[in-house]
C-alpha positions in Angstrom: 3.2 25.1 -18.4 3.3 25.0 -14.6 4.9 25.1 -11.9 7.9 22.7 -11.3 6.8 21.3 -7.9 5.1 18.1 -9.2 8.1 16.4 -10.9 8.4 12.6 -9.5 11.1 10.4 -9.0 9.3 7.6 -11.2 6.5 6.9 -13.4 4.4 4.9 -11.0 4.2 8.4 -8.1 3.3 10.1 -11.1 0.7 7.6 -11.8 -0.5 7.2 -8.1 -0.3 11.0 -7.6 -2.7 11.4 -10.8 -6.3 11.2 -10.9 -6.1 8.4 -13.3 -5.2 5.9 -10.7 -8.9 5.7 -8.8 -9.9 3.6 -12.2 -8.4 0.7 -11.2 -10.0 -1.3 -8.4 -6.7 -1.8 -6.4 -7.9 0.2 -2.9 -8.1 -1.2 0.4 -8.9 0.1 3.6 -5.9 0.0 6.3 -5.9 0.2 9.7 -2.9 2.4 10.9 -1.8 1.3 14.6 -0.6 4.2 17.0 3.1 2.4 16.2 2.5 2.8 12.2 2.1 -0.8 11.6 -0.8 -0.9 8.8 -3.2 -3.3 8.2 -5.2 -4.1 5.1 -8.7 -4.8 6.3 -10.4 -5.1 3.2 -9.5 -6.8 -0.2 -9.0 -5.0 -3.0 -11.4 -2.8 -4.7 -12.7 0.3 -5.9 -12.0 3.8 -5.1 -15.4 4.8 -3.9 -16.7 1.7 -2.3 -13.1 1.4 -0.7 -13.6 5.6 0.5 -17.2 4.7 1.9 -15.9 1.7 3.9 -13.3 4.2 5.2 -16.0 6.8 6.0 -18.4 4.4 7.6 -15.1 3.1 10.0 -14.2 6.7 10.7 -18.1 7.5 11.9 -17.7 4.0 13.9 -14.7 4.3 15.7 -13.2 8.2 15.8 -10.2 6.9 17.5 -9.0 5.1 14.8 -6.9 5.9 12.2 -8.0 4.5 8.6 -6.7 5.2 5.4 -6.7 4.1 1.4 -3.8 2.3 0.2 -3.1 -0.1 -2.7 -0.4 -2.5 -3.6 0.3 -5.6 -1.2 1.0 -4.8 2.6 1.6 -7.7 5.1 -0.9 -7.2 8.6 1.4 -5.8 11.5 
């Protein structure tokens, strides 16, 4: 069966935890400020393209702290 450490409080962190997720072509690259603000630099779109944009930022600018997210985030 398992072990019990991957229950979720909803259906959608199951989902987002799950490697059925990187299907859908909702990834954007953000920007995540020193303070935590994020911002989306990129529309959205798929898991790979969106994890070589990230790469190619990281390679660019070492400083800076860029992740993959989905859903809608509002810049600062």
């Amino acid at each position: 069966m398992g072990m019990d450490s991957a229950w979720y409080p909803t259906f959608l962190d199951a989902f987002f935890e799950s490697a059925a997720c990187v299907e859908l072509p909702i990834w954007k690259v953000i920007r995540v400020e020193a303070d935590g603000a994020r911002t989306p630099l990129t529309e959205e779109g798929a898991w790979d393209a969106t994890w070589h944009r990230i790469s190619e930022l990281r390679a660019r600018d070492p400083a800076g702290r860029y992740e993959c997210g989905h859903g809608t985030l509002s810049p600062g």
